[in-house]
PyMOL Python script that loads the backbone (N, CA, C, O; Angstrom):
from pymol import cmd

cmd.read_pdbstr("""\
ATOM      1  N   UNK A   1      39.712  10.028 -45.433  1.00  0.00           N
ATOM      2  CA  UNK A   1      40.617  11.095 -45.750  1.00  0.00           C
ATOM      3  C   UNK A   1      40.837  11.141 -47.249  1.00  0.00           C
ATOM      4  O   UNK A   1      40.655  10.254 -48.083  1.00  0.00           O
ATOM      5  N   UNK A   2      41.235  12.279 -47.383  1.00  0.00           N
ATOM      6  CA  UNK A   2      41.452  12.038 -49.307  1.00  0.00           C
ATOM      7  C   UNK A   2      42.658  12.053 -49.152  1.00  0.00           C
ATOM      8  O   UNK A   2      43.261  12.151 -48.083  1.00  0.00           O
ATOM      9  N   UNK A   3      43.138  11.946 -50.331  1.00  0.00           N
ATOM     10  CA  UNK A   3      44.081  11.508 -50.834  1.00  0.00           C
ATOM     11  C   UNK A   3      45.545  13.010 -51.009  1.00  0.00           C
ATOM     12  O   UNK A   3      45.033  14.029 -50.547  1.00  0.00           O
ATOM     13  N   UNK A   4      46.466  13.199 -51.315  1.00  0.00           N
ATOM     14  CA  UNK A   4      46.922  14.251 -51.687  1.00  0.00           C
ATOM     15  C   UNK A   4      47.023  14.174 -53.314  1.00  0.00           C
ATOM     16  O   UNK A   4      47.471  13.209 -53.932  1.00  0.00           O
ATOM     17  N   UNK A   5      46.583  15.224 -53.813  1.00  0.00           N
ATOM     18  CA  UNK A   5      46.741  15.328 -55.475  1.00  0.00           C
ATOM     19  C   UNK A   5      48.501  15.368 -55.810  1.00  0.00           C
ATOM     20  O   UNK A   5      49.538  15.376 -55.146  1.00  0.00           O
ATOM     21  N   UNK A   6      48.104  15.385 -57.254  1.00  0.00           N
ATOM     22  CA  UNK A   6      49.044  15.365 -57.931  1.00  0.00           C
ATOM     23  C   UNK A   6      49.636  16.635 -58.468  1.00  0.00           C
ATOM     24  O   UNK A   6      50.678  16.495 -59.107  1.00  0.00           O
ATOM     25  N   UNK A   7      49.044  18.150 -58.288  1.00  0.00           N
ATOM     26  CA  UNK A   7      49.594  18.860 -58.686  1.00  0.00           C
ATOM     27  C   UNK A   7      50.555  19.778 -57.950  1.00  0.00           C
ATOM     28  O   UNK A   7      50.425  20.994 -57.817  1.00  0.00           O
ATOM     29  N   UNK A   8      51.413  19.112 -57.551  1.00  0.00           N
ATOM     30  CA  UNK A   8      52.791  19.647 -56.956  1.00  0.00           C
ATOM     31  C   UNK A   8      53.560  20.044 -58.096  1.00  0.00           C
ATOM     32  O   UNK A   8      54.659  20.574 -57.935  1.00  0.00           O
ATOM     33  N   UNK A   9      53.146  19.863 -59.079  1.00  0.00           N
ATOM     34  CA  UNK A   9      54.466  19.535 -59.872  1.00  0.00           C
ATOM     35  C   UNK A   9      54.056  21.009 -60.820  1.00  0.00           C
ATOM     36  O   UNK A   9      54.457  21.227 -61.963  1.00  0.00           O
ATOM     37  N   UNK A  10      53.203  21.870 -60.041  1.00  0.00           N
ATOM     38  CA  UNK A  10      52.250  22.956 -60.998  1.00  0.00           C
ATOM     39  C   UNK A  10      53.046  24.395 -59.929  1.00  0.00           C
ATOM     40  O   UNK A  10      53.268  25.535 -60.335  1.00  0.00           O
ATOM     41  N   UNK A  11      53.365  23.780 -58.362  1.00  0.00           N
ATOM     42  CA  UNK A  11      53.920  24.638 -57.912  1.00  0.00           C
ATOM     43  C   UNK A  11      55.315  25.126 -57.683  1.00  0.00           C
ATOM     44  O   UNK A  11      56.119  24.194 -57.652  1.00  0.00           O
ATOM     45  N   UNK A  12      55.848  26.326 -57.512  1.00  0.00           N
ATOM     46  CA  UNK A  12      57.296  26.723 -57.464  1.00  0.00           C
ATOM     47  C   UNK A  12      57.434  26.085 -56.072  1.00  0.00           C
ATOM     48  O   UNK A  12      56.638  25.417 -55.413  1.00  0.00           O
ATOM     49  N   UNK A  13      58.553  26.452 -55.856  1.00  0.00           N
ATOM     50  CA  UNK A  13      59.746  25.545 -54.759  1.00  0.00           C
ATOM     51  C   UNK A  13      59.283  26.008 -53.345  1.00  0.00           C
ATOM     52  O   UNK A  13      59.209  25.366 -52.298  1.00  0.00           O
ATOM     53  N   UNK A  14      59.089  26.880 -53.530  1.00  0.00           N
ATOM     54  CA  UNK A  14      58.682  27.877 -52.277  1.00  0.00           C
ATOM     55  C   UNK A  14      57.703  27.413 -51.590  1.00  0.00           C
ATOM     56  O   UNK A  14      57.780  26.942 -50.455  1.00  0.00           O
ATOM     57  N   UNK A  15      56.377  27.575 -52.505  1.00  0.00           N
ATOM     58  CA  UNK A  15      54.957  27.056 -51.863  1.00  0.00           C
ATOM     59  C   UNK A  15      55.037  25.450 -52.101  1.00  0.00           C
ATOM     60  O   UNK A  15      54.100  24.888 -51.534  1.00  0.00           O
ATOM     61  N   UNK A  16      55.625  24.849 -52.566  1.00  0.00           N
ATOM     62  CA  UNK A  16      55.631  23.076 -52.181  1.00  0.00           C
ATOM     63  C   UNK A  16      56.395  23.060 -51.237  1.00  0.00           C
ATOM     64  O   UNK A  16      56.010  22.126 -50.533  1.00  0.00           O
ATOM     65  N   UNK A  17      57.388  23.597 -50.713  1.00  0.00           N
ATOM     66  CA  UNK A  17      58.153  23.348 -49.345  1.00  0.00           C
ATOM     67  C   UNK A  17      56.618  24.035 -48.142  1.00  0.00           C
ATOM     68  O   UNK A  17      56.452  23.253 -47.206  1.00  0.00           O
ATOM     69  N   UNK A  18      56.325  24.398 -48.131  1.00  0.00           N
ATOM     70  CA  UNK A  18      55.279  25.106 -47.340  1.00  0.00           C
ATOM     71  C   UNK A  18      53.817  23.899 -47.228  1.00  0.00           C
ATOM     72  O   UNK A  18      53.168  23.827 -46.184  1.00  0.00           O
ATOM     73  N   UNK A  19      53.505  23.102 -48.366  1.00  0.00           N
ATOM     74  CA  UNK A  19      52.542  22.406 -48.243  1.00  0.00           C
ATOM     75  C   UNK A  19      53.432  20.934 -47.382  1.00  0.00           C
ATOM     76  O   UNK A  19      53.150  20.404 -46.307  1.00  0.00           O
ATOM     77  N   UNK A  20      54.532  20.616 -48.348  1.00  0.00           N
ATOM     78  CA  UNK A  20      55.554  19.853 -47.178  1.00  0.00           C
ATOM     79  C   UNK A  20      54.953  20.070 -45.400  1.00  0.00           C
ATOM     80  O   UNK A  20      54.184  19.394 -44.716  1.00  0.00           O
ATOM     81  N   UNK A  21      55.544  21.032 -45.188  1.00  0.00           N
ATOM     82  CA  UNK A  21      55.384  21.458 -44.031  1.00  0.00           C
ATOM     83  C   UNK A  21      53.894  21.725 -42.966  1.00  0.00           C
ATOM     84  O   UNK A  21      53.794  21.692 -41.739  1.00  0.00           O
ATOM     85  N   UNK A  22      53.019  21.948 -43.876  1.00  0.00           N
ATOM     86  CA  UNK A  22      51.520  22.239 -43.354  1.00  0.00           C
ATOM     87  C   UNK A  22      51.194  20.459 -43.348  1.00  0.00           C
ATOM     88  O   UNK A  22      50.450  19.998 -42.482  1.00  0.00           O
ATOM     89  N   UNK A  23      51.706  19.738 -44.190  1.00  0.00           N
ATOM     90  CA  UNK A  23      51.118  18.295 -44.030  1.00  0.00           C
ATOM     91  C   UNK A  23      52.462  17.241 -43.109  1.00  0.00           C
ATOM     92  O   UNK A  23      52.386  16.014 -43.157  1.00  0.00           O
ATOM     93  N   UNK A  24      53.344  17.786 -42.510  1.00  0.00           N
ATOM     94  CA  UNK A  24      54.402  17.362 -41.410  1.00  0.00           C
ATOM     95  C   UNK A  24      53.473  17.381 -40.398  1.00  0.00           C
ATOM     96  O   UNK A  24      52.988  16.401 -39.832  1.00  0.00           O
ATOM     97  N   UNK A  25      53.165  18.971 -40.123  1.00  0.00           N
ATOM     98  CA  UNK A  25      52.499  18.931 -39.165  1.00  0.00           C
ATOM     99  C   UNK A  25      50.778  19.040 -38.554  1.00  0.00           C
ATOM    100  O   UNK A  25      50.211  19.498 -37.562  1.00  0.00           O
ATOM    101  N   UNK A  26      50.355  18.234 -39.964  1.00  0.00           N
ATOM    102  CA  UNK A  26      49.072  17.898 -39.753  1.00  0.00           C
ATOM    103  C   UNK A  26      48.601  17.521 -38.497  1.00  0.00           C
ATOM    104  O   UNK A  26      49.507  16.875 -37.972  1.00  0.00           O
ATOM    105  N   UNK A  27      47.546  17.605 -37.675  1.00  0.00           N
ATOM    106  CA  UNK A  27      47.091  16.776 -36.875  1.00  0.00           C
ATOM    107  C   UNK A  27      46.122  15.899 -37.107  1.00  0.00           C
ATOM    108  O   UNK A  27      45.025  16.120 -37.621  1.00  0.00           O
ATOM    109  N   UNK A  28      46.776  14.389 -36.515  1.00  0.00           N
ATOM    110  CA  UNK A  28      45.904  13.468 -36.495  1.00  0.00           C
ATOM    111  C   UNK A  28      44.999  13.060 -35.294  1.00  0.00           C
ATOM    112  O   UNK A  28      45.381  13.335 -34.157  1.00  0.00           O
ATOM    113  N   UNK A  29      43.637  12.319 -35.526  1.00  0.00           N
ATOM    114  CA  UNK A  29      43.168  12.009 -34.154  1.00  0.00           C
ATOM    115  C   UNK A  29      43.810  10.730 -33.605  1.00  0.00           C
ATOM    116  O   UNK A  29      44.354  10.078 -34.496  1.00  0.00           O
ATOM    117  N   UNK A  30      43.872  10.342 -32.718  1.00  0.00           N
ATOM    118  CA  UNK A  30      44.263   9.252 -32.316  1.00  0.00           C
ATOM    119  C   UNK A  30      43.668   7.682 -32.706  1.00  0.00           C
ATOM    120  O   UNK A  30      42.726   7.864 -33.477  1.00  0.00           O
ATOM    121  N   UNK A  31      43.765   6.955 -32.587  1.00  0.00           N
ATOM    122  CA  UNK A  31      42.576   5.826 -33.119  1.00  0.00           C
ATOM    123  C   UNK A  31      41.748   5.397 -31.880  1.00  0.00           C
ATOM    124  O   UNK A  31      40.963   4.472 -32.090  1.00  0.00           O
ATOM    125  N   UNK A  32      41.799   6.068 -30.239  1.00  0.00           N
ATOM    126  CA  UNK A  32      41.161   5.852 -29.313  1.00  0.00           C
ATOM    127  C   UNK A  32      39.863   6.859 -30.229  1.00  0.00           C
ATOM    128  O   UNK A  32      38.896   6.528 -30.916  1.00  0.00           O
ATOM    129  N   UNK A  33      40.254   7.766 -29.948  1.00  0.00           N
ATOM    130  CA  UNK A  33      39.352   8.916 -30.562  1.00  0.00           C
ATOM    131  C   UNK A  33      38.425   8.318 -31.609  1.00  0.00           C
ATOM    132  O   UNK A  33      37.201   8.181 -31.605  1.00  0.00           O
ATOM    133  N   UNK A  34      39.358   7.998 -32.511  1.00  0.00           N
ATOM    134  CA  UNK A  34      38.344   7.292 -34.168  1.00  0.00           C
ATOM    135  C   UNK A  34      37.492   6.607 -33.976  1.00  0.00           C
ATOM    136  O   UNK A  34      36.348   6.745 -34.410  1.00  0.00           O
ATOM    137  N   UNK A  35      37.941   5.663 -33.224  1.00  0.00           N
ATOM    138  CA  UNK A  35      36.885   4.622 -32.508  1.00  0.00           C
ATOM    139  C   UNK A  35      35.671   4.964 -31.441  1.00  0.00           C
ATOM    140  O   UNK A  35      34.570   4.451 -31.240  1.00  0.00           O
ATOM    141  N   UNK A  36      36.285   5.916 -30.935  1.00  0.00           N
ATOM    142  CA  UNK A  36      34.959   6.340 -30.253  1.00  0.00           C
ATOM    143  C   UNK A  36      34.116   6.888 -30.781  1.00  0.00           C
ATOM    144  O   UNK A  36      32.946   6.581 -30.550  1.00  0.00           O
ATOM    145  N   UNK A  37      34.529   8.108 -31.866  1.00  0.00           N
ATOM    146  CA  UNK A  37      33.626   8.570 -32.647  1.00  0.00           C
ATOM    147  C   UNK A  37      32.937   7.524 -33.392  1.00  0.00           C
ATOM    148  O   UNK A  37      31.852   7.934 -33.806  1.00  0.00           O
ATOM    149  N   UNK A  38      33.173   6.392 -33.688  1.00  0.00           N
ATOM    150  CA  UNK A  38      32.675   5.780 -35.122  1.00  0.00           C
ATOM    151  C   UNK A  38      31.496   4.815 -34.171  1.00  0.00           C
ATOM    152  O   UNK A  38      30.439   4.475 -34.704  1.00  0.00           O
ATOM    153  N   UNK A  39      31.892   4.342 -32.385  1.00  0.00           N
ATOM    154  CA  UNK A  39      30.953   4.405 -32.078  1.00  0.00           C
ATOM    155  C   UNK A  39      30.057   4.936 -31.889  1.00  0.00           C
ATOM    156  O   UNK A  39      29.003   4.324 -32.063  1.00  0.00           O
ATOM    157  N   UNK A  40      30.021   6.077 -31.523  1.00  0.00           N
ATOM    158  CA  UNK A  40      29.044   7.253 -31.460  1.00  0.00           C
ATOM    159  C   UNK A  40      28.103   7.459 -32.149  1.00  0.00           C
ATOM    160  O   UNK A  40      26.955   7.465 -31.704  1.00  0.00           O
ATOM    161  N   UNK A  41      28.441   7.695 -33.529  1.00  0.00           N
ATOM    162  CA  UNK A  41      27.812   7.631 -34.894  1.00  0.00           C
ATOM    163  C   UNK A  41      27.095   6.562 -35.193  1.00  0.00           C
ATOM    164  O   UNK A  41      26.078   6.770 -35.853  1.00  0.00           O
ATOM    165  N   UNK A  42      27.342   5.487 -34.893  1.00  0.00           N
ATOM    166  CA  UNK A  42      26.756   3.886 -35.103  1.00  0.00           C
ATOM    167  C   UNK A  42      25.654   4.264 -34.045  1.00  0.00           C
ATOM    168  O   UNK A  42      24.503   4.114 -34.456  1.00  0.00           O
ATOM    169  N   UNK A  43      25.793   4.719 -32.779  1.00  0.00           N
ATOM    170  CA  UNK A  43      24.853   5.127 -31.628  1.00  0.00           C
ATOM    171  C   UNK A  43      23.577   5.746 -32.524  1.00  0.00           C
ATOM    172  O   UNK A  43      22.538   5.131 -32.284  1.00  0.00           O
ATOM    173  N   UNK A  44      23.457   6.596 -33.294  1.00  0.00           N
ATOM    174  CA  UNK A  44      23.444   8.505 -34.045  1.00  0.00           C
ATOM    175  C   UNK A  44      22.295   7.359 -35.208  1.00  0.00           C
ATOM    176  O   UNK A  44      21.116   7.535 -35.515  1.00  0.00           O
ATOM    177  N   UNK A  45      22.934   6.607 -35.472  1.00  0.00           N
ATOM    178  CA  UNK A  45      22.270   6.239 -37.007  1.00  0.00           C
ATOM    179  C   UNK A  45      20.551   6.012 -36.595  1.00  0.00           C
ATOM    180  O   UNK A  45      19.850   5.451 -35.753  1.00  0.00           O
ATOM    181  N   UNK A  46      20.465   6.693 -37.568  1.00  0.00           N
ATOM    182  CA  UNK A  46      18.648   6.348 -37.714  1.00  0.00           C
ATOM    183  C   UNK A  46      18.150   4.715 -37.830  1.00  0.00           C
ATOM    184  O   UNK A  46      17.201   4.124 -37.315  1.00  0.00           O
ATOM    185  N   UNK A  47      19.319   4.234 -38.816  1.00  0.00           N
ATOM    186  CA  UNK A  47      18.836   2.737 -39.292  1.00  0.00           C
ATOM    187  C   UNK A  47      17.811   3.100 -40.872  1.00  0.00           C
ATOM    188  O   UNK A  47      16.938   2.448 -41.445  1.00  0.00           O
ATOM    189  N   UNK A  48      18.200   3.923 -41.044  1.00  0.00           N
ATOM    190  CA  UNK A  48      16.993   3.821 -42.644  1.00  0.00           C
ATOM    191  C   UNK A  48      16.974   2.790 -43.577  1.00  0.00           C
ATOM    192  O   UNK A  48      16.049   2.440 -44.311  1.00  0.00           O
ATOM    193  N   UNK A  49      18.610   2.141 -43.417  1.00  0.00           N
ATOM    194  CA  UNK A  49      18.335   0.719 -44.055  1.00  0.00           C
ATOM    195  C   UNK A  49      18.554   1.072 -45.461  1.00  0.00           C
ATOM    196  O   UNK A  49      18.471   2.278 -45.690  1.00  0.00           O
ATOM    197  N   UNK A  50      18.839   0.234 -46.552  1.00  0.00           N
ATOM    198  CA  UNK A  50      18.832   0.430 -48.226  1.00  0.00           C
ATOM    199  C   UNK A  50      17.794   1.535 -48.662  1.00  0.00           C
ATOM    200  O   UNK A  50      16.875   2.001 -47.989  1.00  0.00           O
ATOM    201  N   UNK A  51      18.156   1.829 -49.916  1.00  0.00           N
ATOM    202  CA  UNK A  51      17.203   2.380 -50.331  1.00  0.00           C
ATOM    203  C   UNK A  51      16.330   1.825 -50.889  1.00  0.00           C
ATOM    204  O   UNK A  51      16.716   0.759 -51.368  1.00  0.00           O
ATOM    205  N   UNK A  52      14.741   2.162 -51.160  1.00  0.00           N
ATOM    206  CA  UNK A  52      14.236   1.438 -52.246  1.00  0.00           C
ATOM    207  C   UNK A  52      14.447   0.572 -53.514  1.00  0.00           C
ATOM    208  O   UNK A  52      15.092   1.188 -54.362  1.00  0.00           O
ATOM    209  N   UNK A  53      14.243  -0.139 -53.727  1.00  0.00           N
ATOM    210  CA  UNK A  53      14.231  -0.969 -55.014  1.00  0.00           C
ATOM    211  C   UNK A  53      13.927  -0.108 -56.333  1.00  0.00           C
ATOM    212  O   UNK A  53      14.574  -0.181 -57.378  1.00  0.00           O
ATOM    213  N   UNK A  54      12.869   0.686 -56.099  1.00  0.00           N
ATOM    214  CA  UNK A  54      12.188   1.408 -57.492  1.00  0.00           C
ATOM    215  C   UNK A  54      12.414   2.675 -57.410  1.00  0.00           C
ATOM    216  O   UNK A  54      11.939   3.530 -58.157  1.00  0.00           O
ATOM    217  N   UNK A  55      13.595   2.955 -55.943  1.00  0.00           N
ATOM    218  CA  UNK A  55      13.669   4.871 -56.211  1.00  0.00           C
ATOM    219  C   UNK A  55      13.883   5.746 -57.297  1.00  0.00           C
ATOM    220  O   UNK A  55      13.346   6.851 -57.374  1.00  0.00           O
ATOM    221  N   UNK A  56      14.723   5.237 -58.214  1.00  0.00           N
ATOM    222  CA  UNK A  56      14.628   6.279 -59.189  1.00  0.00           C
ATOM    223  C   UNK A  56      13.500   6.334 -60.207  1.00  0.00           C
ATOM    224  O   UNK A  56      13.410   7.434 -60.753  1.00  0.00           O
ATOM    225  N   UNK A  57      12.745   5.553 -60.539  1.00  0.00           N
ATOM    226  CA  UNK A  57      11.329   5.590 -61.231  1.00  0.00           C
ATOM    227  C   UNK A  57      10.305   6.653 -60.512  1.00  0.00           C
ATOM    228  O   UNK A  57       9.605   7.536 -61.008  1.00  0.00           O
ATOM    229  N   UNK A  58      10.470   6.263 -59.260  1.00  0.00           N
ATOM    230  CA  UNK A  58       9.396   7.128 -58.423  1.00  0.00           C
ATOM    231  C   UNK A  58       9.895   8.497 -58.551  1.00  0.00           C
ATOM    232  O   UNK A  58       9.131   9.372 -58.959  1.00  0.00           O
ATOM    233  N   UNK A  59      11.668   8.887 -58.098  1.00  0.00           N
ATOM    234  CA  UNK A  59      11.739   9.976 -58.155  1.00  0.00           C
ATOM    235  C   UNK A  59      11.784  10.512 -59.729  1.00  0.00           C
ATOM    236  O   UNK A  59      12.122  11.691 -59.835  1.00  0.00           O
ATOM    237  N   UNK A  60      11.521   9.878 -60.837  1.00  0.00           N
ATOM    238  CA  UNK A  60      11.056  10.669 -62.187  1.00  0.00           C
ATOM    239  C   UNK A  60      10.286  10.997 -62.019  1.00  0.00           C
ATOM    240  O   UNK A  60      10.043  12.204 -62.034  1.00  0.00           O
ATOM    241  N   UNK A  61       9.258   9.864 -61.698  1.00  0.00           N
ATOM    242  CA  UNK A  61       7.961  10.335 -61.755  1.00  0.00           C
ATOM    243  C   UNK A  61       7.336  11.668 -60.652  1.00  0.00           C
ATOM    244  O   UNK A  61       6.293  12.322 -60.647  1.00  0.00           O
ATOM    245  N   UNK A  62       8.154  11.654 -60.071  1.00  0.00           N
ATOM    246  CA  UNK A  62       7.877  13.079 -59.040  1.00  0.00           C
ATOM    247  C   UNK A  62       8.609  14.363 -59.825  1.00  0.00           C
ATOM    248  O   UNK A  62       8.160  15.475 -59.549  1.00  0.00           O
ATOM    249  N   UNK A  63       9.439  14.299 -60.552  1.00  0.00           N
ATOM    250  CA  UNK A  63       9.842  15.328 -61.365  1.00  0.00           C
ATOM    251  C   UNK A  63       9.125  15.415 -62.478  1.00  0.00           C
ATOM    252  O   UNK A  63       8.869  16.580 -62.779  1.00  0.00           O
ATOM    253  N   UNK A  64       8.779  14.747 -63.075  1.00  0.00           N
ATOM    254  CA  UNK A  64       7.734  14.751 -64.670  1.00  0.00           C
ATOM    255  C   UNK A  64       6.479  15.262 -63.900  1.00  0.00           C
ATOM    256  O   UNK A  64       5.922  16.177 -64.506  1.00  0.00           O
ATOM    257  N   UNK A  65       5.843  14.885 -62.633  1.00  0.00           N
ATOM    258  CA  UNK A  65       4.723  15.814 -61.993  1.00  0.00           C
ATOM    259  C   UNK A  65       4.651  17.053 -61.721  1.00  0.00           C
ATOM    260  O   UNK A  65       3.665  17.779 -61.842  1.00  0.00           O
ATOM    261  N   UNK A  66       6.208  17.454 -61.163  1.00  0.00           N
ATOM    262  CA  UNK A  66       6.654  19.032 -60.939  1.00  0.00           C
ATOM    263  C   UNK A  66       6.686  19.618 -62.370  1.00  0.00           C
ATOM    264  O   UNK A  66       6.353  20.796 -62.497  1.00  0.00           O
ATOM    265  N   UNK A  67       7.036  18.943 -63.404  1.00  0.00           N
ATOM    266  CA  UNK A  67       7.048  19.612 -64.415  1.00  0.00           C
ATOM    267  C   UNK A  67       5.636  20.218 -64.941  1.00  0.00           C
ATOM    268  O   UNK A  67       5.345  21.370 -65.261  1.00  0.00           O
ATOM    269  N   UNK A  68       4.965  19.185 -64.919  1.00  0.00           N
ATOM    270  CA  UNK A  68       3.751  18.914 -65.664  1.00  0.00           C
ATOM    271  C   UNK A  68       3.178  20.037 -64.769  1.00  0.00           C
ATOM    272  O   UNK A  68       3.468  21.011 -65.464  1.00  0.00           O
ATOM    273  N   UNK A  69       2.905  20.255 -64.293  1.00  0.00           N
ATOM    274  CA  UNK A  69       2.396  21.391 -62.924  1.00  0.00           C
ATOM    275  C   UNK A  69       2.875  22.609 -63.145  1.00  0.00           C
ATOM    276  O   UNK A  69       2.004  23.478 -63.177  1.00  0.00           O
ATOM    277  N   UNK A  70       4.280  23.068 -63.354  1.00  0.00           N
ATOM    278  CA  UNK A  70       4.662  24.282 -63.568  1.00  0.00           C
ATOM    279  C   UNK A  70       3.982  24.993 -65.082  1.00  0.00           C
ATOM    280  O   UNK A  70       3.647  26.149 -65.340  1.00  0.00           O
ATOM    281  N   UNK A  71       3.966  23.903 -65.792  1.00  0.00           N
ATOM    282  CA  UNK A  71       3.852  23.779 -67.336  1.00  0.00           C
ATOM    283  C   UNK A  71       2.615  24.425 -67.161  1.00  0.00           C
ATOM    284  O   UNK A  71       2.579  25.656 -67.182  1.00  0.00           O
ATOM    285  N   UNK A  72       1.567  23.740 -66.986  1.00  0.00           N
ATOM    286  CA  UNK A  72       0.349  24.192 -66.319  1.00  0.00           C
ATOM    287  C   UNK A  72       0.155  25.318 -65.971  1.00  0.00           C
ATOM    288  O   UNK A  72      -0.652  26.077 -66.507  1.00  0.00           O
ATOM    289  N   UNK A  73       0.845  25.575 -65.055  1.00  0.00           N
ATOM    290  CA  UNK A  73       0.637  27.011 -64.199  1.00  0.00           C
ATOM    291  C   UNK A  73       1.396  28.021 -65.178  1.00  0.00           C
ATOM    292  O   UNK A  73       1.004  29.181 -65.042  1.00  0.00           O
ATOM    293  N   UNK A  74       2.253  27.861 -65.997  1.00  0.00           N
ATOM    294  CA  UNK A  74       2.690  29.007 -67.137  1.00  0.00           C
ATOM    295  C   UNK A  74       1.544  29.099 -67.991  1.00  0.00           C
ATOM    296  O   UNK A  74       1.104  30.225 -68.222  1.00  0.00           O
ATOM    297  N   UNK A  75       1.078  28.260 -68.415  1.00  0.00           N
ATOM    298  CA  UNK A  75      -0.624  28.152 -69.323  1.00  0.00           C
ATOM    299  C   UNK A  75      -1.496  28.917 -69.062  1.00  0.00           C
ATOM    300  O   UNK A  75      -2.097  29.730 -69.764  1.00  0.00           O
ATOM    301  N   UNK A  76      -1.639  28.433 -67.148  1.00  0.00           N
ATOM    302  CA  UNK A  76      -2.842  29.735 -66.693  1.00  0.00           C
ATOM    303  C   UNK A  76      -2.651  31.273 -66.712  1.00  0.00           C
ATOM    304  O   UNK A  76      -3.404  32.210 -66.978  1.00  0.00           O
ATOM    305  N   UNK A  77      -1.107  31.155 -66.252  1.00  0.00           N
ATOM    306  CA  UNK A  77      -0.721  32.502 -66.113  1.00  0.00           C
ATOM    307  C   UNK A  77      -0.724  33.358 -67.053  1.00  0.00           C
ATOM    308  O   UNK A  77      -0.988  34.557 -66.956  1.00  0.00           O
ATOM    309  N   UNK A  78      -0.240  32.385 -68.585  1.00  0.00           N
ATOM    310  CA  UNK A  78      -0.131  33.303 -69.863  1.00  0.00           C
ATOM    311  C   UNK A  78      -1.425  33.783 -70.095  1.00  0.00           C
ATOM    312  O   UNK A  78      -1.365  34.721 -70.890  1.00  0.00           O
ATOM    313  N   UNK A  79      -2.959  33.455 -69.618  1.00  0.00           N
ATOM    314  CA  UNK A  79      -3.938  33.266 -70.153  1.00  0.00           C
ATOM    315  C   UNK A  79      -4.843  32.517 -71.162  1.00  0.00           C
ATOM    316  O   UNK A  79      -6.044  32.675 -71.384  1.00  0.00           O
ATOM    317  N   UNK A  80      -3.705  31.423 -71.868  1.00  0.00           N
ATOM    318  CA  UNK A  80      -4.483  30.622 -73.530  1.00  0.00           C
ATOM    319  C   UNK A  80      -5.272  29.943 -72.334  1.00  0.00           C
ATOM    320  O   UNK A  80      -6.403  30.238 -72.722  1.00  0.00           O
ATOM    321  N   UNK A  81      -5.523  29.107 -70.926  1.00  0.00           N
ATOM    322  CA  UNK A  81      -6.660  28.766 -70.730  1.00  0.00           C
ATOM    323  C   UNK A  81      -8.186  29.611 -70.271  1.00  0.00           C
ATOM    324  O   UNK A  81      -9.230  28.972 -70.140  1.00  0.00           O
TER     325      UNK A  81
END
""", "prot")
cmd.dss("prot")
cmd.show_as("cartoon", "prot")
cmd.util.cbc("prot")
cmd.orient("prot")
């Protein structure tokens, strides 16, 4: 859940009595519920496990390829090849 901010103090009297009130009567799930869902989800998981060790190298290097490629293809398109 997040958190509630801090800018109450930005609103008139009116609409902070009103957020008061919308968060009185928030609904919560129960923690039977939470728990079941969170089993569920644990059910749901793929298992993919950590990420790689070297992912962000690889994913440069897959962007410096997309580049290098577009770059390219503006070259052909302009005609200088």
């Amino acid at each position: 859940m997040t958190e509630p901010d801090d800018s109450s103090d930005e609103l008139d009297p009116v609409d902070e009595a009103i957020g008061d009130q919308l968060r009185a009567i928030r609904p919560i799930p129960r923690p039977a519920f939470r728990g079941a869902l969170q089993r569920y989800l644990l059910i749901l998981d793929p298992g993919y496990g950590p990420r790689p060790e070297k992912l962000r190298p690889i994913v440069a290097m897959w962007i410096v390829a997309g580049v290098l490629l577009l770059v390219l293809a503006a070259i052909v398109a302009g005609g200088i090849i």
